[in-house]
C-alpha positions in Angstrom: 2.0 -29.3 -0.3 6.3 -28.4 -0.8 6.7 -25.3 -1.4 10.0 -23.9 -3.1 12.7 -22.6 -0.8 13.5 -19.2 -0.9 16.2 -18.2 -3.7 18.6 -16.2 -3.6 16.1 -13.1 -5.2 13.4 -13.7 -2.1 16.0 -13.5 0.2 18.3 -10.1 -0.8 14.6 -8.6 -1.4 13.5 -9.6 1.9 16.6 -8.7 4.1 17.4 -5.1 2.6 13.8 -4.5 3.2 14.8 -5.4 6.7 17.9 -3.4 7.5 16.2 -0.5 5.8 13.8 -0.6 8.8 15.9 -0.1 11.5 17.0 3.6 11.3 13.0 4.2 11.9 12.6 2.0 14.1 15.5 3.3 16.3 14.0 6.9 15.9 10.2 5.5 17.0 12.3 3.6 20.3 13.5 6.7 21.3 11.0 8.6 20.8 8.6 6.3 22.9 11.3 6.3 25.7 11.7 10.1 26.4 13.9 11.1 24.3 13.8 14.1 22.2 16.4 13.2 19.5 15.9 15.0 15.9 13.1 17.8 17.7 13.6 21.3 18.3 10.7 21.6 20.5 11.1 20.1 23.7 7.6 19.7 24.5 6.0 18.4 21.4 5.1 14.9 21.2 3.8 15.0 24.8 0.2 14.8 23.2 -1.1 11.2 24.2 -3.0 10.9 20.7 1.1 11.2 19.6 2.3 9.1 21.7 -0.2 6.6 20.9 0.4 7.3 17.0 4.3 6.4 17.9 3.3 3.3 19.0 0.8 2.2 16.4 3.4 3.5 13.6 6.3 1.4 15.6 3.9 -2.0 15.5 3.2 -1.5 11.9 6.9 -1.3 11.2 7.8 -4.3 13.7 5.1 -6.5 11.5 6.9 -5.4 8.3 9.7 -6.1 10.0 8.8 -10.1 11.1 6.7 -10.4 7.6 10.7 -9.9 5.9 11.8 -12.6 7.7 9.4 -14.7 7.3 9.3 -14.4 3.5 12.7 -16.3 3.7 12.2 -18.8 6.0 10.2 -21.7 5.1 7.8 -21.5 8.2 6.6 -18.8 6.3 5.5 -20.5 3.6 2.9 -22.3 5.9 1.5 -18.9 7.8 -2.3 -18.8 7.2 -2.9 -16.7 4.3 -4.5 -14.0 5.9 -2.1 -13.3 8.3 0.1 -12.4 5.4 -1.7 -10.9 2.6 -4.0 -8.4 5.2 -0.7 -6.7 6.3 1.2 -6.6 3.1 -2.3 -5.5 1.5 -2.2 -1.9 4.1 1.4 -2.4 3.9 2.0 -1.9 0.2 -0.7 0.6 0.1 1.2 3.1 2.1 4.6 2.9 0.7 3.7 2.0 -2.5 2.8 6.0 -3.1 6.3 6.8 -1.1 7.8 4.4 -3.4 6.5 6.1 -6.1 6.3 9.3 -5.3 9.5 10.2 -3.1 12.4 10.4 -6.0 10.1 11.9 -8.4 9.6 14.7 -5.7 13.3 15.1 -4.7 14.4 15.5 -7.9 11.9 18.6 -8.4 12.2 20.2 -4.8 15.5 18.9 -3.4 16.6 18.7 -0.2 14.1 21.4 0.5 11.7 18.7 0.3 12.3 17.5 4.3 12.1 21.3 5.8 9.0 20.9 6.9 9.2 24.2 8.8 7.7 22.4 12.0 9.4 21.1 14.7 10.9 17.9 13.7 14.4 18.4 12.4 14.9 18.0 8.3 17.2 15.1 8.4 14.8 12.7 10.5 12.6 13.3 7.3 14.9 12.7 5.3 16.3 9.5 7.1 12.4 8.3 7.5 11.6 8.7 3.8 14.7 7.0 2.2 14.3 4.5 4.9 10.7 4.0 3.4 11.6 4.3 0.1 14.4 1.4 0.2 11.7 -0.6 2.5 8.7 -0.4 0.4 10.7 -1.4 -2.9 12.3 -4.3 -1.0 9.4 -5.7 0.8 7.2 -5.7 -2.3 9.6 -7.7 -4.3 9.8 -9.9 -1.2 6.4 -10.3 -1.6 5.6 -11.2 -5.4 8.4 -13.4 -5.5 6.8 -15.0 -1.9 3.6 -15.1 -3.6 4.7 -16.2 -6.8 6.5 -19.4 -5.0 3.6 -20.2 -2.8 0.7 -19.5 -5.3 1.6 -19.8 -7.9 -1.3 -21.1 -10.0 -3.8 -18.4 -8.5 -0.9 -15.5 -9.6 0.9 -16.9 -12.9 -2.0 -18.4 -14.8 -3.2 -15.8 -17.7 -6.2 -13.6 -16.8 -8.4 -15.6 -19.7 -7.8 -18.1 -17.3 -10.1 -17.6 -14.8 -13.0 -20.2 -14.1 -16.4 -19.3 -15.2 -18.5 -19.8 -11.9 -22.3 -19.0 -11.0 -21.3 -15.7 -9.4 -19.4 -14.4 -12.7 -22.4 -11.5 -13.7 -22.1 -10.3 -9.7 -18.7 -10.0 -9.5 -18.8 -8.2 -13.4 -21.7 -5.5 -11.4 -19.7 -5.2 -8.1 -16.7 -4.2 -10.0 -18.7 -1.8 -12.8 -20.2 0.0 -9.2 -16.3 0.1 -8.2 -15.5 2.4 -11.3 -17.8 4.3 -10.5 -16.6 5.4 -7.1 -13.2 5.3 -8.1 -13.3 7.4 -11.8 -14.7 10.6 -9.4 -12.2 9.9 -6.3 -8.8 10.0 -8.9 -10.6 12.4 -11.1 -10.7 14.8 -7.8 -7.0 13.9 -7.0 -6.1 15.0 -10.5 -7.7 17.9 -10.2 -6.2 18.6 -6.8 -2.9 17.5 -9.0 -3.2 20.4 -11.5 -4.1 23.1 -9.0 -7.7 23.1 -7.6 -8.4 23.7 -4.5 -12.1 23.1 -4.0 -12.3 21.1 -0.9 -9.1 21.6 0.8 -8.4 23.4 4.1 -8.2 26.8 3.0 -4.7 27.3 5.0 -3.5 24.1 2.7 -0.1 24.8 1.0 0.2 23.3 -1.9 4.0 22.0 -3.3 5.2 20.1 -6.1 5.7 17.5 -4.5 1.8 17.6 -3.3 1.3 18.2 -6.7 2.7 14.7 -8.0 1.4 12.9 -5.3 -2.0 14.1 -6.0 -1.6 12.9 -9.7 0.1 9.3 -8.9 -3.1 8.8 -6.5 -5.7 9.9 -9.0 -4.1 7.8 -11.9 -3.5 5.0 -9.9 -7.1 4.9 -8.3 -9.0 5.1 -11.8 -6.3 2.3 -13.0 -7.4 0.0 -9.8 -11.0 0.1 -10.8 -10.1 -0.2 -14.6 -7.8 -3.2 -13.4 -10.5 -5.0 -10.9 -13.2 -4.7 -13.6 -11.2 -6.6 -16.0 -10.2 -8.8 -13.1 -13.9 -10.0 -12.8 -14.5 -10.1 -16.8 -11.6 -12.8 -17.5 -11.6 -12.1 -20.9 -8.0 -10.8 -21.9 -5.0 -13.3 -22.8 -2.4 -11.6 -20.5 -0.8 -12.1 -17.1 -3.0 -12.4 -14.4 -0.2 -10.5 -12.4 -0.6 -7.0 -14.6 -4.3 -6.3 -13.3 -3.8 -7.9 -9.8 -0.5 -5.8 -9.1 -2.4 -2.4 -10.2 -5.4 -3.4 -8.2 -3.8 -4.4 -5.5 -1.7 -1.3 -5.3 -4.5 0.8 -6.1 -7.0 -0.7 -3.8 -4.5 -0.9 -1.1 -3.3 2.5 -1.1 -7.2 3.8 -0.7 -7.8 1.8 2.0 -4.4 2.7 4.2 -4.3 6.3 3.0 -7.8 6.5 3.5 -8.0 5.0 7.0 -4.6 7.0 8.0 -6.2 10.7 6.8 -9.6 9.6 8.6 -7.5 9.0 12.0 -5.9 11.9 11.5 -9.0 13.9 11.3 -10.7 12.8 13.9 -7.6 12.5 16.2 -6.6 16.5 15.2 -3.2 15.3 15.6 -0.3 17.7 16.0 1.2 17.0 13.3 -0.6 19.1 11.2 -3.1 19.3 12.7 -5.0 16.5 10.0 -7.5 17.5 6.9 -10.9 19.0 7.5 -13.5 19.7 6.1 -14.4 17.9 3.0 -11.0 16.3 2.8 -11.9 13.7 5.6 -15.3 13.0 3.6 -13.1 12.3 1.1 -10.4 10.2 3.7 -13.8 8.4 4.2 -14.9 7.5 1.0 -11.2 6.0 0.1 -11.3 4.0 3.2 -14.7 2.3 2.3 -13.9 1.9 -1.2 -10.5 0.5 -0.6 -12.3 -2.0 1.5 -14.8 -2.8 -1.0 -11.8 -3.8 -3.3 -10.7 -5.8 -1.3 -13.0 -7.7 0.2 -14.1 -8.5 -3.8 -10.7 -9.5 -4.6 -10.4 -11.8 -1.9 -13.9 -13.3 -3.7 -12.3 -12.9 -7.1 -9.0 -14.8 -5.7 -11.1 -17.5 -3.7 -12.9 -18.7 -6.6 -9.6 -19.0 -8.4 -7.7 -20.9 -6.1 -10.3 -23.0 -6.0 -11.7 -23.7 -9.8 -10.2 -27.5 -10.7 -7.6 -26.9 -13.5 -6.6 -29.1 -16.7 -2.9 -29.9 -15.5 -1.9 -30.3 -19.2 -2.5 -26.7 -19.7 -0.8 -25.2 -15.9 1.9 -22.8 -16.5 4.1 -24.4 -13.9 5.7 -27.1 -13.7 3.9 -30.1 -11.6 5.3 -33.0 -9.3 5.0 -35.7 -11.0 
């Protein structure tokens, strides 16, 4: 099947995406090699669960990094599905809240925001986070307009659209037991959002920034299960894009969030130290749930991709 090339919107997605990695990639190279750049305290980092969390953060960045370029090339057209949608699905996940969340929070905090009070230096925050912010908007227009190209009657046919198949009443139950994991988990984050503190480490401080965060995730994650319900039901005459973008998003940011407070936990990293307490039952939760999602979207997408289609109706144009 010919796919279309890359235009010219792909491409200037795609490569500031890519230049906006390389200040954080620099940082996580010299880090790795000794040096010290951007700390106050000599010795930190010297913890092997750190060094080993430098190395894991660098390979997710280099795969964001190769997944850029290959969303303008036409080889990457023809990479096995999988190998781009499981990476762009954690990917988007995680900077989709710094997308998101980052201005909003400078604007209320300022510069202020980045003094962590710890040993690494304000501006490496600072040069991280814009470097993330810049990324995560680049790379995720890269992507729709990759997937949008390569898919396009899975992602631009309307939701009504979806083919009626033996599994329909499952995938309607699978998605109703969704909500209800989902309506408590953001419900909690909102209420985290507004001030409570059940659950948290008692020596949690609590900023505005945490604060909008809080309430981005706990919207978002009752939107993702709103989103994936009406997903599976078909029944609405709009884009299929609008429900699969906030699902995607939601589901996504459950699972990497999830998995990355989990780790954390269990790692007791220095860098914070990690959650505890109920907070990583909740890390855990997330992480299965966003899973869940997932793997029931990938159903949800399958049976799409696959349903036979009335080519006098397709939104797209068809080679004749």
């Amino acid at each position: 099947m010919a796919h279309a090339k890359a235009g010219i919107g792909r491409i200037t997605a795609a490569g500031v995406a890519a230049a906006a990695m390389l200040p954080y990639l620099t940082i996580k190279i010299l880090w790795m090699t000794g040096s010290r750049v951007g700390i106050d305290d000599p010795g930190f980092g010297d913890d092997p669960a750190l060094a080993a969390l430098n190395a894991v953060t660098f390979g997710m960045g280099a795969v964001a990094l190769i997944l850029a370029v290959a969303f303008t090339m036409s080889w990457g057209m023809r990479l096995p599905a999988w190998l781009v949608l499981v990476p762009m699905f954690v990917g988007t996940g995680l900077l989709g809240d710094v997308v998101a969340v980052v201005p909003i929070a400078v604007l209320l905090e300022g510069p202020g925001l980045f003094d962590s009070g710890g040993p690494i230096q304000p501006w490496v925050y600072a040069v991280v986070y814009l470097a993330f912010l810049v990324q995560g908007a680049g790379l995720m227009v890269a992507f729709a307009l990759y997937a949008r190209d390569r898919w396009p009657a899975v992602v631009t046919a309307p939701l009504g659209r979806s083919p009626a198949t033996a599994t329909a009443r499952l995938h309607v139950l699978f998605a109703r037991g969704v909500l209800a994991v989902t309506v408590p988990l953001g419900c909690l984050h909102l209420y985290w959002a507004f001030g409570g503190t059940a659950g948290l480490a008692q020596s949690a401080t609590r900023t505005l920034a945490d604060a909008v965060q809080e309430g981005y995730r706990g919207l978002l994650t009752i939107a993702a299960g709103l989103a994936l319900l009406a997903i599976a039901n078909a029944r609405r005459a709009v884009p299929f894009w609008r429900p699969l973008l906030v699902a995607w998003l939601g589901a996504g940011g459950l699972f990497a969030w999830g998995l990355y407070g989990t780790a954390t936990a269990l790692a007791a990293a220095e860098l914070g130290g990690g959650p505890g307490g109920a907070i990583a039952l909740v890390r855990l939760l997330e992480t299965l749930t966003g899973l869940a999602m997932a793997v029931h979207g990938a159903f949800l997408l399958t049976e799409r991709a696959a349903a036979p289609r009335d080519p006098d109706r397709l939104p797209f144009p068809t080679a004749a």
